[in-house]
N, CA, C and O atoms as a GROMACS GRO file, in nm:
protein
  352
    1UNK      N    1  11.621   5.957  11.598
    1UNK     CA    2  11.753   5.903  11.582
    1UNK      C    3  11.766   5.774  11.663
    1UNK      O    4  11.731   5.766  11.781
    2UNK      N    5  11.818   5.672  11.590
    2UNK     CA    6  11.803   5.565  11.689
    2UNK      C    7  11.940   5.540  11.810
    2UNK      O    8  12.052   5.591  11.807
    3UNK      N    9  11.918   5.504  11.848
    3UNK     CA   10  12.013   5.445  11.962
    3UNK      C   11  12.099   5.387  11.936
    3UNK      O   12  12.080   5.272  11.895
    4UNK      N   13  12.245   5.442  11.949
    4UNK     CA   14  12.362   5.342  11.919
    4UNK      C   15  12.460   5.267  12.022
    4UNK      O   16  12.543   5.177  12.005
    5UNK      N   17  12.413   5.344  12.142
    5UNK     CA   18  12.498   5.286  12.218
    5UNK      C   19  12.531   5.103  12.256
    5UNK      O   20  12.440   5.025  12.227
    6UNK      N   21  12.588   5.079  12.284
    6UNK     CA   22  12.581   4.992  12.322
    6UNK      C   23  12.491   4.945  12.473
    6UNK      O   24  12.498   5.024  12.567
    7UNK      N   25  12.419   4.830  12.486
    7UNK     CA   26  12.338   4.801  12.576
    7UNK      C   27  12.385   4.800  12.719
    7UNK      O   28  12.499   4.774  12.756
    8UNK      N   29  12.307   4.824  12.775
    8UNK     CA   30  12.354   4.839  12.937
    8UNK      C   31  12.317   4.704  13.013
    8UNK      O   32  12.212   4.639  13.019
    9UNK      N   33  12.394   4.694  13.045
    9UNK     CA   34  12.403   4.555  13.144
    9UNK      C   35  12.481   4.624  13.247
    9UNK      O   36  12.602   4.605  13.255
   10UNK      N   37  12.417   4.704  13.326
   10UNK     CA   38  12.451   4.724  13.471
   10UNK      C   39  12.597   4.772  13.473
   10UNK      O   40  12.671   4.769  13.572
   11UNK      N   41  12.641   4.834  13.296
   11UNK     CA   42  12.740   4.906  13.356
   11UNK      C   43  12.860   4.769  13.377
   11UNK      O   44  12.951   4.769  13.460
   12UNK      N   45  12.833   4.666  13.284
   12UNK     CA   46  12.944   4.556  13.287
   12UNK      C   47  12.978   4.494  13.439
   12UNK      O   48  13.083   4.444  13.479
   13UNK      N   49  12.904   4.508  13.481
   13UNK     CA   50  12.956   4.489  13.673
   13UNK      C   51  12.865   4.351  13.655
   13UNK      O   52  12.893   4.302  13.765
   14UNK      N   53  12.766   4.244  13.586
   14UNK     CA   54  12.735   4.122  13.561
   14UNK      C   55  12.830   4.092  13.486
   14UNK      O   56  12.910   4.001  13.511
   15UNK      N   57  12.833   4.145  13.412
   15UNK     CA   58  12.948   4.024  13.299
   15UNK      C   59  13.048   4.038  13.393
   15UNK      O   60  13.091   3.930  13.430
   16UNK      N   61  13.086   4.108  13.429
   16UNK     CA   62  13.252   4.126  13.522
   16UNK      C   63  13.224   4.004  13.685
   16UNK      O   64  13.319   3.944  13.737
   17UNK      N   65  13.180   4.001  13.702
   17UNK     CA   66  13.122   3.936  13.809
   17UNK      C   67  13.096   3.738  13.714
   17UNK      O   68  13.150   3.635  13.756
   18UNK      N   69  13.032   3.743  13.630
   18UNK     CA   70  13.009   3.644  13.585
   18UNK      C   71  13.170   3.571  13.561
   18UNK      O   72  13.202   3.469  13.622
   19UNK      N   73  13.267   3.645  13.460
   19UNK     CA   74  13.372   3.658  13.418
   19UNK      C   75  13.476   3.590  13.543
   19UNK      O   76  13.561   3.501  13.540
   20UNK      N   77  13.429   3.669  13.641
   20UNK     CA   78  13.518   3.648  13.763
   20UNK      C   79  13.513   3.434  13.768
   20UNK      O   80  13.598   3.347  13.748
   21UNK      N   81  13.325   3.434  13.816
   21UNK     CA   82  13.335   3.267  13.815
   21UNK      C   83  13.342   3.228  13.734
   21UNK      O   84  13.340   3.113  13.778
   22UNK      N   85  13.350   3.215  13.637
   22UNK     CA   86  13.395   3.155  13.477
   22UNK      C   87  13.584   3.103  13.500
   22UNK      O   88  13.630   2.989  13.488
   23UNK      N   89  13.658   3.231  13.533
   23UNK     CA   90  13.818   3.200  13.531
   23UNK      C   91  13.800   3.149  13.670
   23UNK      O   92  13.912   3.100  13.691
   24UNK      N   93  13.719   3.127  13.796
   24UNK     CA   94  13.770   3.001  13.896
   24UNK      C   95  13.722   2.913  13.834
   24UNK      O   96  13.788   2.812  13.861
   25UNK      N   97  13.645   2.890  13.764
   25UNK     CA   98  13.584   2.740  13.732
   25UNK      C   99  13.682   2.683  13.617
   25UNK      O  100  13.654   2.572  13.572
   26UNK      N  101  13.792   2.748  13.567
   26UNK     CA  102  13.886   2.687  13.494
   26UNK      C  103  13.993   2.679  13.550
   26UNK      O  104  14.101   2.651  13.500
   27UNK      N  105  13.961   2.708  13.685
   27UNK     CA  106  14.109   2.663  13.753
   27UNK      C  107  14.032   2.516  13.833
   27UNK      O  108  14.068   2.399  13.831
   28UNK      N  109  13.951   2.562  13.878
   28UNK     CA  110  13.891   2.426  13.926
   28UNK      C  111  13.862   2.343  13.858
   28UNK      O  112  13.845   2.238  13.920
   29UNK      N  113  13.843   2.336  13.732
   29UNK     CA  114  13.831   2.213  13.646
   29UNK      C  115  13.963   2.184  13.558
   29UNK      O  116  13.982   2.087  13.485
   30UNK      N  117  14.050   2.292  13.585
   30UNK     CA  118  14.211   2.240  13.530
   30UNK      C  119  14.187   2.220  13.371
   30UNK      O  120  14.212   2.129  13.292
   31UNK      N  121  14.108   2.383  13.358
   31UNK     CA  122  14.118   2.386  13.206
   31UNK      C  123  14.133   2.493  13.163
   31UNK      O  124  14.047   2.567  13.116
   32UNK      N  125  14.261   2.515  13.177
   32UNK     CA  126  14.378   2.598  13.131
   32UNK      C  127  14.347   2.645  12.971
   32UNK      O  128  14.330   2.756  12.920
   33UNK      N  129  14.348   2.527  12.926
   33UNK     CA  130  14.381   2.467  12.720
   33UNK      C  131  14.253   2.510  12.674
   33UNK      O  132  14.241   2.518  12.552
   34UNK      N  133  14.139   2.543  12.757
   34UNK     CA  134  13.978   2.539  12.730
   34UNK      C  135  13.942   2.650  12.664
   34UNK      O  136  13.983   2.754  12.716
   35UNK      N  137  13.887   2.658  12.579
   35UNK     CA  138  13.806   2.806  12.568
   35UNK      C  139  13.683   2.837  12.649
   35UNK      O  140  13.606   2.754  12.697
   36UNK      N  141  13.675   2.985  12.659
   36UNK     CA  142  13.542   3.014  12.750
   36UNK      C  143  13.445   2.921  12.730
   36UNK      O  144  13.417   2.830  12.808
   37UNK      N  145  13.384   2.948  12.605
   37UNK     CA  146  13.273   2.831  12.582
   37UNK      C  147  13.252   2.688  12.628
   37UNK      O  148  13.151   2.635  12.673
   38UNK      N  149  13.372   2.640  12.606
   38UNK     CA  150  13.382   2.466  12.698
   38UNK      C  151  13.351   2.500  12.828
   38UNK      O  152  13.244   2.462  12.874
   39UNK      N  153  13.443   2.580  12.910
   39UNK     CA  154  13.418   2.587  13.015
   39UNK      C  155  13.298   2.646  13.066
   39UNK      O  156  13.248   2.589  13.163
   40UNK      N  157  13.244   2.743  13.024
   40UNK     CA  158  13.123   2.746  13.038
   40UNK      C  159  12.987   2.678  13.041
   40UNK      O  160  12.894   2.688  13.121
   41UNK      N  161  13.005   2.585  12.895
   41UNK     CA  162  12.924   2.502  12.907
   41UNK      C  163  12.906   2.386  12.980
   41UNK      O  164  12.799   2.326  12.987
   42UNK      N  165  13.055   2.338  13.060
   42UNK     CA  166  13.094   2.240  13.174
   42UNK      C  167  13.024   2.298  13.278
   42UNK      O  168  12.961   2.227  13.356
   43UNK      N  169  13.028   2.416  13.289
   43UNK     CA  170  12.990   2.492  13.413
   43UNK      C  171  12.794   2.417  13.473
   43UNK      O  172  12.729   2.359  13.561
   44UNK      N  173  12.792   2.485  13.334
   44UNK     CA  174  12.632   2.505  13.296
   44UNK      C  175  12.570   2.330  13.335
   44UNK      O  176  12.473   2.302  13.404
   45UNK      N  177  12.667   2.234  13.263
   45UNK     CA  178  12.616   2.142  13.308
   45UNK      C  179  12.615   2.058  13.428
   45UNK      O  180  12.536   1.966  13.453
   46UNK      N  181  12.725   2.106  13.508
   46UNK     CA  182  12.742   2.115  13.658
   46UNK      C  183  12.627   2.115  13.712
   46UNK      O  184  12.566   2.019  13.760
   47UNK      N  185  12.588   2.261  13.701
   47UNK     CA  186  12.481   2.350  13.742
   47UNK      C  187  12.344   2.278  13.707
   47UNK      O  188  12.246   2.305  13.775
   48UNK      N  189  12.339   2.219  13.640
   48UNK     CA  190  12.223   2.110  13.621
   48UNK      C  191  12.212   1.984  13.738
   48UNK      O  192  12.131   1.947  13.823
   49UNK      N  193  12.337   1.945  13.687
   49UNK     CA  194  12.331   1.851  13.801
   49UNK      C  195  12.338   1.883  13.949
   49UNK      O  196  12.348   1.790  14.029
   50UNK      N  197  12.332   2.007  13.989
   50UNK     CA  198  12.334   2.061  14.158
   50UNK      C  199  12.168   2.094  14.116
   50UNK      O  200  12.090   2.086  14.210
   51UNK      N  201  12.126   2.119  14.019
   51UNK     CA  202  11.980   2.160  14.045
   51UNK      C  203  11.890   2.025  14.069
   51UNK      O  204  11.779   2.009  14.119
   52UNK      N  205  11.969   1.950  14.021
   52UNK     CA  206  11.926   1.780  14.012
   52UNK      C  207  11.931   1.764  14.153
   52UNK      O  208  11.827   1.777  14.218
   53UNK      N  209  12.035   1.738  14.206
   53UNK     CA  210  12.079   1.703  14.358
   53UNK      C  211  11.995   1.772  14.417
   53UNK      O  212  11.940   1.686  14.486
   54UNK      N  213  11.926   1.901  14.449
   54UNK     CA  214  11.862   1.963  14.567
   54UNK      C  215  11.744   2.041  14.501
   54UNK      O  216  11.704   2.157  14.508
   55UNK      N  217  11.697   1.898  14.416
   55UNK     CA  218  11.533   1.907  14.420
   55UNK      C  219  11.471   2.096  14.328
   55UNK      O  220  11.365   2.156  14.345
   56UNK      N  221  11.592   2.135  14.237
   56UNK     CA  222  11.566   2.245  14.184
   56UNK      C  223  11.553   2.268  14.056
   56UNK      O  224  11.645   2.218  13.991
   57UNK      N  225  11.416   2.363  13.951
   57UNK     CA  226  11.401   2.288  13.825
   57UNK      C  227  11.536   2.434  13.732
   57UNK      O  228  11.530   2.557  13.721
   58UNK      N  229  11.620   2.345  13.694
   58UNK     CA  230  11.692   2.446  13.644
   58UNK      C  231  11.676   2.524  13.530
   58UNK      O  232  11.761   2.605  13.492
   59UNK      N  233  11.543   2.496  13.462
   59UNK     CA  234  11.459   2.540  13.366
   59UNK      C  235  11.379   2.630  13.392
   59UNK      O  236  11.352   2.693  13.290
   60UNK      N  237  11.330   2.666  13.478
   60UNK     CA  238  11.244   2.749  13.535
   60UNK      C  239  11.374   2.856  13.605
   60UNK      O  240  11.362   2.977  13.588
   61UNK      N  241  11.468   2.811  13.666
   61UNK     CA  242  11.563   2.953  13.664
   61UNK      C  243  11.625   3.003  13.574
   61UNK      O  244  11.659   3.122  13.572
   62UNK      N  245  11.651   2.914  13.479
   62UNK     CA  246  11.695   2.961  13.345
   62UNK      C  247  11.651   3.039  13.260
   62UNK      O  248  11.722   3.099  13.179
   63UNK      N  249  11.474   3.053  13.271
   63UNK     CA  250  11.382   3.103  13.212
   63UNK      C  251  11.364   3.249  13.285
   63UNK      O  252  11.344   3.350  13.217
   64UNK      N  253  11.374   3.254  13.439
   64UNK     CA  254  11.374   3.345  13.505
   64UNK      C  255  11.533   3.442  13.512
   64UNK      O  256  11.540   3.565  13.522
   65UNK      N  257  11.616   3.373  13.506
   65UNK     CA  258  11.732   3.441  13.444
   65UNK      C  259  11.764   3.510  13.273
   65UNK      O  260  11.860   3.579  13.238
   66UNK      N  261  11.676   3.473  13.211
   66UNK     CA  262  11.681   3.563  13.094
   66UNK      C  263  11.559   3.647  13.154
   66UNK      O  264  11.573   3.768  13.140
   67UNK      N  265  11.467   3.615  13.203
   67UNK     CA  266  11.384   3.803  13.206
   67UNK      C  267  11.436   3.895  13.294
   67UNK      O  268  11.392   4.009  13.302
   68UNK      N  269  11.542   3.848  13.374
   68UNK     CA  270  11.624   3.942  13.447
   68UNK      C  271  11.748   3.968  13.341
   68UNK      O  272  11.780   4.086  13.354
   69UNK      N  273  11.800   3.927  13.278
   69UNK     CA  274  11.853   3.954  13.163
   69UNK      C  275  11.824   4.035  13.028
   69UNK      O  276  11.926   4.067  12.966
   70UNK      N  277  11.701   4.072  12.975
   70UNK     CA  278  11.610   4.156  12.916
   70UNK      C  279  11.634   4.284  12.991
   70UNK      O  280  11.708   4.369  12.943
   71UNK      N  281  11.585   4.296  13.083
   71UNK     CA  282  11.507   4.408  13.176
   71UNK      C  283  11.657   4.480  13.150
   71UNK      O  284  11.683   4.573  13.073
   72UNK      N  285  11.755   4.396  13.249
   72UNK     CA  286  11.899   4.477  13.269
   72UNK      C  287  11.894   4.573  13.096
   72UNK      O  288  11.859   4.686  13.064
   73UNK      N  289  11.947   4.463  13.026
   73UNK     CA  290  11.979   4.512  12.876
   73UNK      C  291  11.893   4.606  12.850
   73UNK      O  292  11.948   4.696  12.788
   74UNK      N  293  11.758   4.631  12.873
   74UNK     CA  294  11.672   4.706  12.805
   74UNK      C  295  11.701   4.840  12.919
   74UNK      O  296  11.685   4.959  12.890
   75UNK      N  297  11.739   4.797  13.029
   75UNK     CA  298  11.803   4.938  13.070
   75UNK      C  299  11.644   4.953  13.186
   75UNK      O  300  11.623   5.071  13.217
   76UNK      N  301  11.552   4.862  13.240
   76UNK     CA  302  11.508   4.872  13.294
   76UNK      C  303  11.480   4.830  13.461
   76UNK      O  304  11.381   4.827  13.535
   77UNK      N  305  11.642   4.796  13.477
   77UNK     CA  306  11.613   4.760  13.573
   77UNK      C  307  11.799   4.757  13.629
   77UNK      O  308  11.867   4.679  13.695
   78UNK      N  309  11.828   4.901  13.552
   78UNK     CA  310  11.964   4.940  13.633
   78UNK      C  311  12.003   4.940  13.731
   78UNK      O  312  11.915   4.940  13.816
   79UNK      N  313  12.122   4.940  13.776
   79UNK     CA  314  12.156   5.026  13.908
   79UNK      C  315  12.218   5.160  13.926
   79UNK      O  316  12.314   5.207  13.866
   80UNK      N  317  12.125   5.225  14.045
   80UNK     CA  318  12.145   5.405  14.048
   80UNK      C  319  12.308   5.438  13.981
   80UNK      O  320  12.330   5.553  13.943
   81UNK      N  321  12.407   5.343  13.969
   81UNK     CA  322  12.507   5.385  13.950
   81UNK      C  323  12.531   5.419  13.802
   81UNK      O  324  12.620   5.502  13.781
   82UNK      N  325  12.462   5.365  13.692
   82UNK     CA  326  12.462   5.311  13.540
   82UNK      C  327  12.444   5.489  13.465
   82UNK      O  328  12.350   5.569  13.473
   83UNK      N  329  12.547   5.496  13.412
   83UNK     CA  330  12.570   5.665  13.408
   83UNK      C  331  12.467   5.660  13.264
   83UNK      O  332  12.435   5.775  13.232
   84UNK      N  333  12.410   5.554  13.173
   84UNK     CA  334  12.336   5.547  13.095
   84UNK      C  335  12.207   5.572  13.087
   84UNK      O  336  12.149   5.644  13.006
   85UNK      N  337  12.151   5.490  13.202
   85UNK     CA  338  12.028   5.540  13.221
   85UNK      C  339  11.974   5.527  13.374
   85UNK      O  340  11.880   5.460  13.415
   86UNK      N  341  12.089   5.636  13.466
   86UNK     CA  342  12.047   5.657  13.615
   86UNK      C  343  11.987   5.591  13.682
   86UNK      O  344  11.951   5.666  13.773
   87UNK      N  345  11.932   5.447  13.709
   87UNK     CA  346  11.888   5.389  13.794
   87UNK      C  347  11.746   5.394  13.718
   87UNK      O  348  11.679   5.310  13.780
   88UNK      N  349  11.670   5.445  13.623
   88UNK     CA  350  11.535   5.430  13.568
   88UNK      C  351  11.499   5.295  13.501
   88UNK      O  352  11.386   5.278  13.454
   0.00000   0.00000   0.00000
């Protein structure tokens, strides 16, 4: 039987956490009128340019942030708390 649940991401405590800096960064950029996506992608390109400023390749964390992104989703790299799949 296959699997229907929906994917585990730590039990929503990343997205909720992500979510959190997403709505300061639209108060700090005074974009109220914005949809997530703009602001996000303002974010993102921020975030380029601080990787620019202090000598950091933001491609190589980006790359390393989706295999920590996999793992979570695939449920391999929970936390003990994740009533889905117990910390395994």
């Amino acid at each position: 039987m296959a699997d229907t649940q929906k994917p585990c991401t730590r039990c929503g405590a990343c997205a909720n956490r992500a979510a959190t800096v997403l709505d300061r960064a639209v108060s700090v950029y005074g974009a109220e009128n914005e949809d997530r996506e703009t602001v996000l992608q303002d974010l993102l390109s921020d975030l380029m340019h601080l990787c620019d400023q202090d000598g950091l390749d933001f491609d190589a964390l980006a790359e390393r942030a989706a295999g920590h992104h996999r793992e979570e989703v695939d449920g391999a790299d929970c936390g003990d708390d994740c009533p889905r799949h117990g910390g395994q």
